[in-house]
C-alpha positions as CSV (number, residue, x, y, z in Angstrom):
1,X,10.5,6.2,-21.8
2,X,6.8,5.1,-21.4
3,X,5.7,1.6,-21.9
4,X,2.4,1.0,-23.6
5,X,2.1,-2.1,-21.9
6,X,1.7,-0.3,-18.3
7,X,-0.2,2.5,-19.7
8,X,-3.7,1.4,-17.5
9,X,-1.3,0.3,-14.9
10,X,0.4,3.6,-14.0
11,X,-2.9,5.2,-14.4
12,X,-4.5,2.9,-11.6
13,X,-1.2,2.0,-9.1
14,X,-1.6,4.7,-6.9
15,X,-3.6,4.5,-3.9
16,X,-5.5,7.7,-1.5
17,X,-4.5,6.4,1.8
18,X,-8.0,8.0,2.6
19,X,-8.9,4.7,1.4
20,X,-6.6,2.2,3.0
21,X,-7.1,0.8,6.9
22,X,-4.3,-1.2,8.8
23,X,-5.7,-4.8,9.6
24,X,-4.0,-8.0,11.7
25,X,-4.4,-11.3,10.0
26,X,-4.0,-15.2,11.3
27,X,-0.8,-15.8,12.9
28,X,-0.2,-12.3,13.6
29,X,0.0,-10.6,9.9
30,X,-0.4,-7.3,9.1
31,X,-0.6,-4.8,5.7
32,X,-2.5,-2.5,4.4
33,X,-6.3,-3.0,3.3
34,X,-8.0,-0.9,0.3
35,X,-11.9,-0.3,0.5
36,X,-13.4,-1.9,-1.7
37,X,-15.8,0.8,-2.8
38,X,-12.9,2.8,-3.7
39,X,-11.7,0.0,-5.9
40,X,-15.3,0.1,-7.7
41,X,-14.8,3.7,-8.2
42,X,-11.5,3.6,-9.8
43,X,-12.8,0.7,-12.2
44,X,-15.8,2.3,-13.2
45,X,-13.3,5.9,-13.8
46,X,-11.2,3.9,-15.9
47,X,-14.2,1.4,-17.7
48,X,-17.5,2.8,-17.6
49,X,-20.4,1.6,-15.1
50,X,-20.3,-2.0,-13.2
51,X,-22.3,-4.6,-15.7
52,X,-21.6,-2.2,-18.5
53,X,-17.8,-1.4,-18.8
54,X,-16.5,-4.1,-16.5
55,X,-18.3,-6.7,-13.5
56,X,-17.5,-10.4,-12.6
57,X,-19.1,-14.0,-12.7
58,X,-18.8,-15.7,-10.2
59,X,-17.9,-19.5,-12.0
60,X,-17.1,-21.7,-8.7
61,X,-17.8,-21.1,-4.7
62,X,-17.6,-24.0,-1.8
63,X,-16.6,-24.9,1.3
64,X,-13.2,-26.3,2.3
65,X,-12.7,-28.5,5.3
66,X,-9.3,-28.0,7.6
67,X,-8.3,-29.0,10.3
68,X,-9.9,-30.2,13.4
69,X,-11.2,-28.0,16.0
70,X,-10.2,-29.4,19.4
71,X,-11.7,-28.6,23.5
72,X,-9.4,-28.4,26.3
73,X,-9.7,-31.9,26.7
74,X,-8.4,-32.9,22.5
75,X,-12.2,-33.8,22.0
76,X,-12.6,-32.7,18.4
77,X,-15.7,-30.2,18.3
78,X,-15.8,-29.3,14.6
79,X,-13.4,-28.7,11.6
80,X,-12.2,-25.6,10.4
81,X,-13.8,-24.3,7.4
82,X,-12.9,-21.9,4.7
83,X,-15.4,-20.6,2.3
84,X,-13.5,-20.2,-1.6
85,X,-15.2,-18.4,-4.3
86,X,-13.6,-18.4,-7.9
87,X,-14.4,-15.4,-9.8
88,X,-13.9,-14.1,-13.4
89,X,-13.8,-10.4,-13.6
90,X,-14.4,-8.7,-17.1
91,X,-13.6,-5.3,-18.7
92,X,-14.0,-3.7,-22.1
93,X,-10.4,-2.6,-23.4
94,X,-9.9,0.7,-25.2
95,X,-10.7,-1.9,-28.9
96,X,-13.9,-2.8,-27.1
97,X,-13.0,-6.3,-26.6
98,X,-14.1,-8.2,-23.5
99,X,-11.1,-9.2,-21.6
100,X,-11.3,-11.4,-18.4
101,X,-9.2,-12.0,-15.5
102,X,-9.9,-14.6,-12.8
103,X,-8.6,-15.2,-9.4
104,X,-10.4,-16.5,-6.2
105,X,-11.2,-15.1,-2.4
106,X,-10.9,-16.9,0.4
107,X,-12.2,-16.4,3.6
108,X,-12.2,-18.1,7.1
109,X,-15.8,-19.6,7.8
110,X,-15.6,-21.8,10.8
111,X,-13.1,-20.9,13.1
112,X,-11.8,-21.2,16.7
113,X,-10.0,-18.3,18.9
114,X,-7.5,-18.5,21.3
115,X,-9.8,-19.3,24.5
116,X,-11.1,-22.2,22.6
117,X,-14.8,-20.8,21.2
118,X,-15.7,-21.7,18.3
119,X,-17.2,-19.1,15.6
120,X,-19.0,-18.9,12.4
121,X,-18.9,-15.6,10.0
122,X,-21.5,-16.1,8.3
123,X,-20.0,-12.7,6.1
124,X,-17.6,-15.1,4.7
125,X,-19.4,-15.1,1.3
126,X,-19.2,-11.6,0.6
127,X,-16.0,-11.0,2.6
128,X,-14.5,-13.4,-0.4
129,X,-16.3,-12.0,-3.5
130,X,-14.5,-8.7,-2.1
131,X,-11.2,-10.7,-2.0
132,X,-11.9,-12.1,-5.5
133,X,-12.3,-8.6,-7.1
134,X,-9.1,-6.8,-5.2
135,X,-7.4,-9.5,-6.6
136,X,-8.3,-9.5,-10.1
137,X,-8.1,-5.8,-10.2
138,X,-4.8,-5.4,-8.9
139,X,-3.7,-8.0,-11.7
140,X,-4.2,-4.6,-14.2
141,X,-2.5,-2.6,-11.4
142,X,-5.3,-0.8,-9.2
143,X,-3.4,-0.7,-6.0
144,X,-0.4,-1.7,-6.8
145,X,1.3,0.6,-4.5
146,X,-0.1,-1.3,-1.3
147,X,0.8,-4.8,-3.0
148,X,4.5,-3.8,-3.6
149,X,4.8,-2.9,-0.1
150,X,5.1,0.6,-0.7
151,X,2.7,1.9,2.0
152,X,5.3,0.2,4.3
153,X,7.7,3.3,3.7
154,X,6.1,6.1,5.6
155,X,8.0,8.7,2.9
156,X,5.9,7.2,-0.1
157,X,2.5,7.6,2.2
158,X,3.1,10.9,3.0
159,X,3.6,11.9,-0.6
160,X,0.6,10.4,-1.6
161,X,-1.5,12.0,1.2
162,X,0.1,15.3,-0.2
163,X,-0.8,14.3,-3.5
164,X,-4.5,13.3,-2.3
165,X,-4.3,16.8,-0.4
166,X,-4.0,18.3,-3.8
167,X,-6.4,16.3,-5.9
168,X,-9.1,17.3,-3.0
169,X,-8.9,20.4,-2.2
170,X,-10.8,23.5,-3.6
171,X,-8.0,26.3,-4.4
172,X,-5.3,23.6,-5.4
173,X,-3.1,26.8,-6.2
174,X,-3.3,27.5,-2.0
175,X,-2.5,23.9,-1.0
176,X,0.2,23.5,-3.4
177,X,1.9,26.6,-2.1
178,X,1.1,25.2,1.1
179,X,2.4,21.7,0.5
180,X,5.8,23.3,-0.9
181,X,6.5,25.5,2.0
182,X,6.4,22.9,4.0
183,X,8.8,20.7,2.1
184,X,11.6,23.8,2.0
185,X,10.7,23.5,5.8
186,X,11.9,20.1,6.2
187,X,14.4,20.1,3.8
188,X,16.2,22.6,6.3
189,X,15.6,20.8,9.2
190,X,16.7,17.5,7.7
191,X,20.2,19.4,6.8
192,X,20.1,21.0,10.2
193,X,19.5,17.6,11.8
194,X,22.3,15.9,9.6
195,X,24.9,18.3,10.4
196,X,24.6,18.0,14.1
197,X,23.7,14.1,14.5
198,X,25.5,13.3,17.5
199,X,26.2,9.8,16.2
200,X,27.6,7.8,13.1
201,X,24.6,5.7,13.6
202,X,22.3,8.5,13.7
203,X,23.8,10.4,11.1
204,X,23.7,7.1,8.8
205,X,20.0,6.9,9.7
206,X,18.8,10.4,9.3
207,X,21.0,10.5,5.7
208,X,19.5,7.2,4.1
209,X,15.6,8.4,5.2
210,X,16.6,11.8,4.1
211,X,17.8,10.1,0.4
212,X,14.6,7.9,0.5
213,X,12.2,10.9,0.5
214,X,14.2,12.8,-1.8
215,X,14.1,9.9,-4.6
216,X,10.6,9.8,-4.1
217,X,10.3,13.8,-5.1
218,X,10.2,13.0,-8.9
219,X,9.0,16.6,-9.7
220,X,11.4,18.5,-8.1
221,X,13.0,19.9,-10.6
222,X,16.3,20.6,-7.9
223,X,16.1,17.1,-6.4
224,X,19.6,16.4,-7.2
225,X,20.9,20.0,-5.6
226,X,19.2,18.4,-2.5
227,X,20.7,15.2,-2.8
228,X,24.0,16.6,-3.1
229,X,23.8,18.8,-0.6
230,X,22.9,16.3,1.9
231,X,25.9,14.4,0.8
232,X,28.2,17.4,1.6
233,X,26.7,18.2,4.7
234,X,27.1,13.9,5.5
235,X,30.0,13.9,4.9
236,X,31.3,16.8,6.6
237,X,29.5,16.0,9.6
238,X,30.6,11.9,9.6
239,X,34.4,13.8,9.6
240,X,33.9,15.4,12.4
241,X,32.5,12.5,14.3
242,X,35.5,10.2,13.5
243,X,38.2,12.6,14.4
244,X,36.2,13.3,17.6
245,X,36.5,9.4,18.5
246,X,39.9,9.6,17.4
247,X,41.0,12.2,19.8
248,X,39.0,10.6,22.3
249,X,40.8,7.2,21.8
């Protein structure tokens, strides 16, 4: 049952992975990254034109000192700096009121690598007004997807690069037909595979991956045939194994 609440949310949640780049962070951290542009776009689809359905203020920037920055020989060369901007991003909602959301971006400003060199991005501002907005906008649910750690399950990106395929293309008739052959291509090869894993770890592996695409094919109106017959063919096939071990014990 739909919930008016999440209306704009499930309207906005999905992300073209067109649109998304892999990035490290500090320490070692990596996700996913949405262009910003793209973000723009999807607000202006969904409010009207930047400084007329929605836009920001920015209502608070500086420069935070960390900690410091150290030569070979523990001489302190600088502190670490981190530029912070605090913005309050506005909309008009379907009344016509102004609504407001605020978050803030952050951004390293003064930094030092692992050799010891000492750096200054002197993009930081606008790398954190970028922050700010992504932020505020995925408080309404642009981009969720990413957020919730969905584009870490390579089943939901390729259904969305399908579905992106789809939304795209010119004939949508030819790459829906297209799309679906290939799905009844690996849905026989996934039941192939399954019913001669050579393992009970493989076949454990291949049957939860297989189930995790499945669940993800909402509009298939014979999903649950699949499913089941996955099962049938798992648990034929995990028989087999056991009473193969058991004759070879």
């Amino acid at each position: 049952m739909p919930v008016p609440n999440l209306t704009l949310w499930e309207e906005v949640e999905k992300t073209d992975p067109k649109f998304t780049k892999e990035y490290t962070g500090p320490g070692g951290f990596t996700g996913t990254a949405v262009n910003a542009q793209y973000l723009a776009k999807r607000a202006t689809e969904q409010f009207g034109p930047c400084g007329t359905g929605w836009g920001y203020d920015v209502i608070e920037e500086r420069f935070d000192i960390g900690g410091p920055l150290l030569s070979k020989e523990g001489v302190v060369l600088a502190h670490a700096q981190v530029h912070t901007l605090k913005v309050a991003l506005w909309y008009l909602g379907g009344d016509g009121e102004r609504k407001t959301i605020t978050h803030y971006g952050h951004t390293p400003f003064i930094t030092q690598n692992k050799f010891g060199s000492i750096g200054t991005d002197f993009d930081a501002p606008k790398k954190s007004l970028t922050d700010a907005i992504g932020k505020c906008l995925s408080q309404l649910g642009f981009s969720a997807d990413v957020r919730l750690g969905l584009y870490d399950d390579i089943h939901y990106v390729n259904e969305r690069l399908g579905e992106a395929e789809i939304e795209r293309a010119e004939d949508k008739i030819e790459a829906k037909e297209r799309l679906a052959a290939e799905y009844r291509e690996w849905l026989a090869e996934t039941l192939h595979l399954i019913g001669t894993a050579q393992s009970l770890n493989e076949l454990q592996q291949l049957y939860k991956s297989a189930m995790r695409k499945l669940d993800l094919r909402q509009n298939d109106p014979e999903r649950e045939a699949h499913k089941l017959k996955f099962t049938r063919a798992k648990d034929a096939r995990k028989a087999d194994l056991e009473d193969s071990m058991e004759g070879a014990a």
